[in-house]
C-alpha positions as CSV (number, residue, x, y, z in Angstrom):
1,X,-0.3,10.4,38.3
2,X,1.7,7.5,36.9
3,X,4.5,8.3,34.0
4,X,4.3,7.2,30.6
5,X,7.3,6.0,28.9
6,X,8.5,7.5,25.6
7,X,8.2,3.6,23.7
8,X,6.1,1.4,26.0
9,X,2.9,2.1,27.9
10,X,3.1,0.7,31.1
11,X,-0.3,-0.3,31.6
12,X,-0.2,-2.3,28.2
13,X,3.4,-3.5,28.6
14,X,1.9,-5.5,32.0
15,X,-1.3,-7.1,30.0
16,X,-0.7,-10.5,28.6
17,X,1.9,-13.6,28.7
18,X,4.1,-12.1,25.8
19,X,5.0,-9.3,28.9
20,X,6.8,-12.1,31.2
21,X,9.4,-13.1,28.3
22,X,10.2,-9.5,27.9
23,X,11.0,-9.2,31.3
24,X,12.6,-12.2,31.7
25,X,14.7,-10.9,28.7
26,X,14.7,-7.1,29.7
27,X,14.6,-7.2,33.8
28,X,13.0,-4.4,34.9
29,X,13.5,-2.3,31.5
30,X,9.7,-2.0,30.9
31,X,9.3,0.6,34.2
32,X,12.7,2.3,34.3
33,X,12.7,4.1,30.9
34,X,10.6,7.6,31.6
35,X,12.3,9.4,28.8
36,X,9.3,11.6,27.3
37,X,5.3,11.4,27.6
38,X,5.4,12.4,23.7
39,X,4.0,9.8,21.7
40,X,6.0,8.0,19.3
41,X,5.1,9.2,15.7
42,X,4.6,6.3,13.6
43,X,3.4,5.6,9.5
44,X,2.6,3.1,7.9
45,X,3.9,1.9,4.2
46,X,1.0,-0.4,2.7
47,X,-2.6,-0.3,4.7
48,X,-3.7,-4.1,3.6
49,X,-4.3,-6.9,6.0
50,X,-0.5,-7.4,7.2
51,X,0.2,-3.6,7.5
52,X,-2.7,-2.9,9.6
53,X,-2.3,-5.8,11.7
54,X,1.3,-5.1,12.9
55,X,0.3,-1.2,13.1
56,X,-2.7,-2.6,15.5
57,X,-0.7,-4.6,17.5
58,X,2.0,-1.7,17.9
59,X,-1.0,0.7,19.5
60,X,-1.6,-1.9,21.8
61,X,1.8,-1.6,23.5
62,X,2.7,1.2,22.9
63,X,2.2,5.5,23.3
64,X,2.0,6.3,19.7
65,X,0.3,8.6,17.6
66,X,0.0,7.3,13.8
67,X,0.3,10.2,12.1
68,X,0.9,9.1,8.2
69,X,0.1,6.2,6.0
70,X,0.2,5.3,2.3
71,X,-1.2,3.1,-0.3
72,X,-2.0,3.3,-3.9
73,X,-5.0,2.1,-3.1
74,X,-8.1,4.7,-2.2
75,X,-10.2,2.3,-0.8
76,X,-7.6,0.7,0.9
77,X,-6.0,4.2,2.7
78,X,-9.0,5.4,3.4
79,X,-10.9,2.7,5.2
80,X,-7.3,2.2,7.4
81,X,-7.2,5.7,8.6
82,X,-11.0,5.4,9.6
83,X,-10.1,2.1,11.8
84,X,-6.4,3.6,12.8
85,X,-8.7,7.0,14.5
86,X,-10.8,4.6,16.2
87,X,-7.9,2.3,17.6
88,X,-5.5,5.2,18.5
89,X,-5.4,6.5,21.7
90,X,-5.9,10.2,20.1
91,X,-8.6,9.4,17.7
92,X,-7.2,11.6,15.1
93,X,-7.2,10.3,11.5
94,X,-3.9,9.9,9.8
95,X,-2.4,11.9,7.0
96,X,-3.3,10.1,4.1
97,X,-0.5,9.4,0.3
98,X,-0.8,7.6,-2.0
99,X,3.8,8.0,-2.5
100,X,5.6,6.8,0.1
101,X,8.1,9.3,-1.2
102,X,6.0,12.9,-0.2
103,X,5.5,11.2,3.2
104,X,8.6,10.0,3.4
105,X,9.8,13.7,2.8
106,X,8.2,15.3,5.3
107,X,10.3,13.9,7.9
108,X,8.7,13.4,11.2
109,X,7.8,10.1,11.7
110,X,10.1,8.5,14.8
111,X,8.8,4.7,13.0
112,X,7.8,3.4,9.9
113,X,6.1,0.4,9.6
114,X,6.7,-1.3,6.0
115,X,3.4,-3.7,4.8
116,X,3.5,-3.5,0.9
117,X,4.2,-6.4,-1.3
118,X,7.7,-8.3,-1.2
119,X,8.8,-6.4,-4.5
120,X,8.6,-3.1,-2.8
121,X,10.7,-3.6,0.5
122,X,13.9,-2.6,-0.2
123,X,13.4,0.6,-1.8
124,X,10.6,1.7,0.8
125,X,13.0,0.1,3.8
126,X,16.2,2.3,2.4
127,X,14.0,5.3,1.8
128,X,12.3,4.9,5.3
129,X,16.1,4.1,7.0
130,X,17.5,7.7,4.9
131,X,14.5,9.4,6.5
132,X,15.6,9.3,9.9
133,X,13.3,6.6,10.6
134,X,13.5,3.4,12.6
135,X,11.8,0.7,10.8
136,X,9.5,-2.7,10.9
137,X,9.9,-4.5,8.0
138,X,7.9,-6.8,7.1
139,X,9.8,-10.2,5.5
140,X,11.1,-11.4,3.0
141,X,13.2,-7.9,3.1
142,X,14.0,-8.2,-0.5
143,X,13.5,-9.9,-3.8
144,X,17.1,-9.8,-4.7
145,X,20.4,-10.8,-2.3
146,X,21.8,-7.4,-3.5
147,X,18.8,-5.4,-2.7
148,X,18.9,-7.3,0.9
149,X,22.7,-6.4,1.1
150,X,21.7,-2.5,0.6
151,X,19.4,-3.0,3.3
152,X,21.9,-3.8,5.7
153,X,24.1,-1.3,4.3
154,X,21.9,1.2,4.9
155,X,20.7,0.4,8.4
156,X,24.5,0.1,9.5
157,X,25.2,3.6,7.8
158,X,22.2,5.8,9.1
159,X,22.4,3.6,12.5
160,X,18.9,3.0,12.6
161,X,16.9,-0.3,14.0
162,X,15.6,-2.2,11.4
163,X,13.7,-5.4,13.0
164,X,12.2,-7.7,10.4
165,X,8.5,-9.7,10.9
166,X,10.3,-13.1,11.1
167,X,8.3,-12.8,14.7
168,X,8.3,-16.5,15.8
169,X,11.6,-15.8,17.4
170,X,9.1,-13.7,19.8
171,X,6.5,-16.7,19.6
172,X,6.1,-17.5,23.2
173,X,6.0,-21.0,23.2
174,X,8.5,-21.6,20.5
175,X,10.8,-19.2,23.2
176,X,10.2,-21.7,25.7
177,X,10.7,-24.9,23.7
178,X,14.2,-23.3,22.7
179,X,14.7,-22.9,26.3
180,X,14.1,-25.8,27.5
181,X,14.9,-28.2,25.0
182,X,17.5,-26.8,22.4
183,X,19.5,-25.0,25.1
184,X,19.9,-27.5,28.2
185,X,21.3,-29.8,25.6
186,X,18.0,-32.1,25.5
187,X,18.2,-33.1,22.3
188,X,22.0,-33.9,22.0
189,X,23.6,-33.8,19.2
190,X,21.9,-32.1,16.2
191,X,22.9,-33.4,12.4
192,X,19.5,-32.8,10.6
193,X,16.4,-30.7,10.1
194,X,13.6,-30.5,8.0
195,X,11.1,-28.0,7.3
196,X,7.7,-28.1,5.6
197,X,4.8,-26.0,3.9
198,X,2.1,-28.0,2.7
199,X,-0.8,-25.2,2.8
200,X,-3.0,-25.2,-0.4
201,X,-2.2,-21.7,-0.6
202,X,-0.9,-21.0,-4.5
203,X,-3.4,-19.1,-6.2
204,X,-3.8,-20.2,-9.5
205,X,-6.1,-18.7,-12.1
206,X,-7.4,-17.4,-15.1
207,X,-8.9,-14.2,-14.6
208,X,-9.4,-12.1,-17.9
209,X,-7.5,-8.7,-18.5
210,X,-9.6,-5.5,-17.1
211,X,-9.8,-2.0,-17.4
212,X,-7.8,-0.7,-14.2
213,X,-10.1,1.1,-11.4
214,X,-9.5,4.7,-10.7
215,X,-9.0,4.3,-7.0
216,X,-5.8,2.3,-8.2
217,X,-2.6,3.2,-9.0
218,X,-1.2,0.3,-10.9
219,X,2.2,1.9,-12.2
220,X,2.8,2.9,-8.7
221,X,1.9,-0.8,-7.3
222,X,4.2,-2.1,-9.4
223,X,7.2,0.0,-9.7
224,X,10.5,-1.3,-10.1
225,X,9.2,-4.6,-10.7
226,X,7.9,-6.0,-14.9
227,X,4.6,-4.5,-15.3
228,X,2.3,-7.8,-16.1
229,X,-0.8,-6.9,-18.4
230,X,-3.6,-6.0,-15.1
231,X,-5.7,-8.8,-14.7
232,X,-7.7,-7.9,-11.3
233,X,-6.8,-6.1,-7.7
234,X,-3.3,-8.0,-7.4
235,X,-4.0,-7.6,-3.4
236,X,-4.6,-9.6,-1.4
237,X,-2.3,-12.7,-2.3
238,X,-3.1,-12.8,-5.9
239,X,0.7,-11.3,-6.1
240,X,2.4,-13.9,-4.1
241,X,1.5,-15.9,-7.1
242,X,3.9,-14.5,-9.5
243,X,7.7,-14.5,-9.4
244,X,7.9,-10.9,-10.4
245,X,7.0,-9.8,-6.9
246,X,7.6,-12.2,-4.8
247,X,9.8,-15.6,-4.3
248,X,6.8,-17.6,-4.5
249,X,6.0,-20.2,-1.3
250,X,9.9,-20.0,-0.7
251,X,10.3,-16.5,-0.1
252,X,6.9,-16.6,1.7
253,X,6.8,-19.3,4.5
254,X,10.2,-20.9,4.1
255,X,11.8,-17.6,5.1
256,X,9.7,-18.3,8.5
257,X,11.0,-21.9,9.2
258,X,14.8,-21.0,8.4
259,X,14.5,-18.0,10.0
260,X,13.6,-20.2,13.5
261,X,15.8,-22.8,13.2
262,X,18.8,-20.6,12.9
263,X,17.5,-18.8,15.7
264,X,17.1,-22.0,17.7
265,X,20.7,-23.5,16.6
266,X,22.6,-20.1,16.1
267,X,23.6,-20.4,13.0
268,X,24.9,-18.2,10.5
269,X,24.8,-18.4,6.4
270,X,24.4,-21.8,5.1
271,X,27.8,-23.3,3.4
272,X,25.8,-24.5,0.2
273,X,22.7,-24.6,-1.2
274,X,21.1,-26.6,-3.8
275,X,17.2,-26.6,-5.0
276,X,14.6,-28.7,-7.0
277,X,10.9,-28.0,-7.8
278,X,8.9,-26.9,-10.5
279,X,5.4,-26.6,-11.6
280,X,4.6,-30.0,-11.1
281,X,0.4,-30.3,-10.9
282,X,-1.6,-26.7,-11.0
283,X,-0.6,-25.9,-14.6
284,X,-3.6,-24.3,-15.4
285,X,-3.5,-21.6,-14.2
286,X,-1.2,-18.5,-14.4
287,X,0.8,-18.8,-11.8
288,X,4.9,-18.5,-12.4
289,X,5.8,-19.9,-9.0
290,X,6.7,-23.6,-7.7
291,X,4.3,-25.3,-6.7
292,X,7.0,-28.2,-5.5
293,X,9.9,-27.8,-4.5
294,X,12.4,-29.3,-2.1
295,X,15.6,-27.7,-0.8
296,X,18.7,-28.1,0.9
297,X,20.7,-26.1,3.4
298,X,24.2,-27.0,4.4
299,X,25.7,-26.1,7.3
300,X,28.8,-27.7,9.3
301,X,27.7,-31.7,9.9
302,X,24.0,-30.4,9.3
303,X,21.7,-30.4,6.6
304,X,18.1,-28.3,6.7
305,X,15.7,-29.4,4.3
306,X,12.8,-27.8,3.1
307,X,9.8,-29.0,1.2
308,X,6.5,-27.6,-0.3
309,X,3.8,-28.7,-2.0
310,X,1.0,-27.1,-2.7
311,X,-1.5,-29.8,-3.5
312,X,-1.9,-33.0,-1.8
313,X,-1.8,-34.1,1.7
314,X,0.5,-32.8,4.3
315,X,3.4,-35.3,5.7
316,X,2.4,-34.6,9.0
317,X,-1.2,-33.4,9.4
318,X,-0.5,-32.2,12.7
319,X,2.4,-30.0,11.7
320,X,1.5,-29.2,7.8
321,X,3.8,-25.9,8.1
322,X,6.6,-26.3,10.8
323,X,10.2,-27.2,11.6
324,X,11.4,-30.6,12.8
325,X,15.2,-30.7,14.7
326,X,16.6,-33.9,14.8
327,X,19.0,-34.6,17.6
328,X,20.6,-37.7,18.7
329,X,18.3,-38.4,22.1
330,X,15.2,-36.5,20.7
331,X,13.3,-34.6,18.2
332,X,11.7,-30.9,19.0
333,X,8.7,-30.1,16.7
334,X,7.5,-27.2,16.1
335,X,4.7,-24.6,14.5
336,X,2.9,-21.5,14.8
337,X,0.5,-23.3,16.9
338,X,2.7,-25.7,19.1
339,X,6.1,-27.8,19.8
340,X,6.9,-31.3,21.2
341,X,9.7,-32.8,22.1
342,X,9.5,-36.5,21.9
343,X,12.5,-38.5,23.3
344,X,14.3,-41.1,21.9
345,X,13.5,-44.2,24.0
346,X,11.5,-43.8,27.5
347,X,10.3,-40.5,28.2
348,X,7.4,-38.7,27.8
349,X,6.9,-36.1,25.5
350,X,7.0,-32.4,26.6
351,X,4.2,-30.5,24.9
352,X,4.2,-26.9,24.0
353,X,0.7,-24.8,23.4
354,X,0.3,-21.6,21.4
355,X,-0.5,-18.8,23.9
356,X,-3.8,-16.5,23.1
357,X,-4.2,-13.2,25.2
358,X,-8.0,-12.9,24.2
359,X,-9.6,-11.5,27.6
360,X,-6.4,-9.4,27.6
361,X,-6.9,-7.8,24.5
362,X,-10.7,-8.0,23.5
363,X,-10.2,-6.2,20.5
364,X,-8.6,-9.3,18.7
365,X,-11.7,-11.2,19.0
366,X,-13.2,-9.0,16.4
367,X,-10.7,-7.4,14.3
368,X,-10.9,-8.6,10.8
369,X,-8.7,-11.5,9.5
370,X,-6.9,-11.0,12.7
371,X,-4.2,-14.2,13.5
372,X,-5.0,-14.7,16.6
373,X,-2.0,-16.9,17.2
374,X,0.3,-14.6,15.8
375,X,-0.8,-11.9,17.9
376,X,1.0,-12.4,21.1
377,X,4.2,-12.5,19.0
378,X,4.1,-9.8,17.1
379,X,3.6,-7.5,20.6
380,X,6.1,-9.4,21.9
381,X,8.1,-8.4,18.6
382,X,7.0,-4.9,19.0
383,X,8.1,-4.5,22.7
384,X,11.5,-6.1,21.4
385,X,11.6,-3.2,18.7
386,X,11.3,-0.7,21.2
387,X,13.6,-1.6,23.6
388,X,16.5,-2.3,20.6
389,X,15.6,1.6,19.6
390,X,15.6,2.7,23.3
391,X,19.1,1.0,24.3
392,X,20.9,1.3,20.9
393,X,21.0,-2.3,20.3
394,X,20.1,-4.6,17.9
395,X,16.7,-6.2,18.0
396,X,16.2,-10.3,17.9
397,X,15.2,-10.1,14.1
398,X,17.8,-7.9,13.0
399,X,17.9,-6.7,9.5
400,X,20.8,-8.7,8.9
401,X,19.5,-12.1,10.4
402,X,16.6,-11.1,8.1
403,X,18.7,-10.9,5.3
404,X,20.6,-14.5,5.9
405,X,16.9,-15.8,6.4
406,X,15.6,-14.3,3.0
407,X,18.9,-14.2,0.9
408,X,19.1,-17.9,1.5
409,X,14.9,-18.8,0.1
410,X,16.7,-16.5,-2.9
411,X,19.0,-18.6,-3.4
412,X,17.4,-21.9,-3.5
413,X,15.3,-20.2,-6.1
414,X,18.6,-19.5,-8.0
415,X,19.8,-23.0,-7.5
416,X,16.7,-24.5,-8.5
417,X,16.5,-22.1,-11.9
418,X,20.6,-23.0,-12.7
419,X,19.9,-26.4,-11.6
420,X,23.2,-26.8,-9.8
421,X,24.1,-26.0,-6.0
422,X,25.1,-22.2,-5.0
423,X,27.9,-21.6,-2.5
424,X,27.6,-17.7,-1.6
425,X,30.1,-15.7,0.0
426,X,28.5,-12.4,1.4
427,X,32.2,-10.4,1.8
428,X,32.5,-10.4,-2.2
429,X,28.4,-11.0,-2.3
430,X,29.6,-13.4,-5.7
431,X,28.4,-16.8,-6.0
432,X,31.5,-19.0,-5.9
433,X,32.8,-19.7,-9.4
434,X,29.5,-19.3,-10.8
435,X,29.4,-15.9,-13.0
436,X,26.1,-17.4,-14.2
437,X,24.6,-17.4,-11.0
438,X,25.8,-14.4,-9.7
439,X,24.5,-12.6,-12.5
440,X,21.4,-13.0,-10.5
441,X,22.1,-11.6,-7.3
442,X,20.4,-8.4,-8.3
443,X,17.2,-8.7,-11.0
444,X,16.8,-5.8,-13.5
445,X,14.5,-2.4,-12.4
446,X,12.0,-1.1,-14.5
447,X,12.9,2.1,-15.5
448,X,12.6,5.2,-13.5
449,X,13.3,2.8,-10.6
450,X,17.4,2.7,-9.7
451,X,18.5,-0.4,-8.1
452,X,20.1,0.1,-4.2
453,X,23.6,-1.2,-4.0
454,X,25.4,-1.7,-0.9
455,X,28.5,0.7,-1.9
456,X,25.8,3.7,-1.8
457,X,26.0,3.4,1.8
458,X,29.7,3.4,2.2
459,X,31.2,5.8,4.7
């Protein structure tokens, strides 16, 4: 009878192409462990589309048993537990809450998954880390820079793994384009950078006030964040559109794009950053977030720029949300869905394709809202998860190059708001001469909430 691992499911950890870069990255890691044929016992924090789709992904790689998951949502918690005892290998159906707190409380879950909106990661992450937990985050990991600074705190403290859902570090052909091109030294000398969103994706309208639904726990939804007058189910997206729960198409999909190129480059926190945008064209609607907006990351003899728009046509059309390093012999682009390297001069171009495992995992073919491109990552992200918890190491997203990622979308929202450029320095966590600015390193909490500070977690 063959062994099961404690983290990874043999059989599983073999199926697909997002198995070879784990072994090229773990050598023969995924048939040594044999630790326990327990399943891992996992819950889940938010049971909308992303929540469900990381959780889904994990069961395919993995020996769990979901045991608890949470939403404020009825409808919501209990259609997920009727799909999660179908998908799990036990078919049980998970405890169901409605407070992350009373499950939090109870203590025996080995992960926590984290798929609530952006406002709510912090607390739930720090609650999930004090729990004994090992956690999946789900990005941007905070609102705030100090709230992301607690994070980190916390992690450190309780010495748990915290790996954040910047997953196109585990994006199998972005690894290879970084590989072959960024690391052999293809493209020469790098000095510039930009980075793009152009996706009409900004909801903007003007839906009347409502009665709220019983099934719905608004106060609980919106917790430590200013309770707007309810207008509609703020799930799914319509809350991305507002600044009091999210960082708007910064936060959102720039977080992505830094996130890689830092990867790519290895670098660390940008030595300035300045920021301008505004409501620009969709003014009708009620949306508070930018729906322009260009920035600018500075690092050593290297500038990162970032631009959205929400309206219009896309710079590119073939790479409407991507990155694009600029080297001296080269350029390497890159998206979600494929990377080129083009040389300067003769050469031919070296073309990168997304990788799909669809007859190797049949079930993405007809899971709901599924993105099939992402999916190979995200195991891949898992399986990278595990192994971090297993060895005592950190994992490739890190809460702490998750932080970097999101603190710096925060701060070109700061720098676009104060309309000047930000220098932060993360020992004093001030904004360099700027008591204006770093006045806004941590937003007020609606009250019962208590804002996390990074001193809690001091030993």
């Amino acid at each position: 009878m063959e062994s099961k691992n404690f983290f990874i499911n043999r059989r599983n950890f073999l199926k697909g192409a997002s198995a070879s870069l784990i072994l090229s990255s773990f050598g023969a890691y995924g048939f040594e462990l044999m630790h326990s044929e327990k399943p891992i016992r996992v819950g889940l924090i938010g049971t909308g589309w992303y929540g469900k789709s990381d959780l889904f992904r994990l069961i395919q790689v993995a020996n769990i048993n979901v045991i608890s998951i949470c939403d404020v949502d009825q409808h919501l918690l209990f259609e997920a537990a009727a799909l999660i005892s179908l998908r799990q290998r036990s078919g049980d159906k998970p405890r169901t809450y409605s407070d992350y707190r009373e499950m939090l409380a109870e203590k025996d879950l080995d992960i926590v998954l984290i798929g609530s909106p952006d406002h709510w990661h912090a607390l739930q992450g720090i609650e999930a880390i004090k729990s004994g937990a090992h956690v999946y985050l789900q990005k941007p990991i905070s609102v705030d820079v100090i709230e992301g600074e607690a994070l980190v705190a916390a992690a450190r403290k309780f010495n748990r793994v915290v790996q954040v859902g910047t997953q196109r570090k585990s994006t199998p052909h972005l690894i290879q384009a970084k590989k072959q091109i960024v690391d052999t030294g293809l493209l020469g000398k790098i000095s510039h950078v930009e980075m793009c969103c152009y996706y009409h994706m900004r909801a903007n309208g003007n839906p009347p006030l409502q009665s709220i639904p019983d099934y719905f726990d608004y106060q609980m939804w919106t917790g430590p964040a200013p309770l707007r007058p309810y207008d509609g189910i703020p799930h799914r997206g319509w809350w991305r559109t507002f600044m009091e729960y999210s960082n708007g198409i910064m936060g959102d999909m720039c977080v992505h794009m830094l996130d890689t190129v830092r990867w790519m480059l290895d670098l660390g926190w940008p030595n300035r950053i300045s920021s301008s945008g505004g409501i620009y064209v969709q003014k009708d609607g009620k949306s508070n977030t930018a729906d322009t907006q260009t920035a600018i990351f500075s690092f050593d003899e290297l500038d990162c720029v970032w631009n959205h728009r929400s309206w219009g046509t896309p710079a590119d059309p073939e790479y409407p949300w991507s990155f694009k390093i600029y080297g001296e012999n080269g350029t390497l682009k890159g998206s979600t869905m494929k990377a080129d390297f083009v040389p300067r001069g003769k050469g031919d171009t070296i073309h990168f394709d997304v990788i799909y495992e669809k007859e190797e995992y049949p079930e993405d073919v007809t899971e709901k809202d599924i993105e099939l491109n992402a999916a190979p990552a995200t195991r891949t992200h898992m399986l990278d998860f595990l192994a971090a918890i297993d060895k005592g190491t950190r994992p490739i997203a890190d809460i702490e190059e998750g932080h970097i990622s999101t603190a710096s979308c925060i701060l070109a929202n700061m720098a676009m708001k104060v309309n000047r450029p930000l220098v932060y320095d993360p020992t004093q966590r001030i904004i360099v001469d700027d008591s204006e600015a770093t006045s806004l390193l941590a937003r007020p909490y609606r009250q019962p909430w208590e804002h996390p500070h990074p001193d809690q977690f001091k030993n």
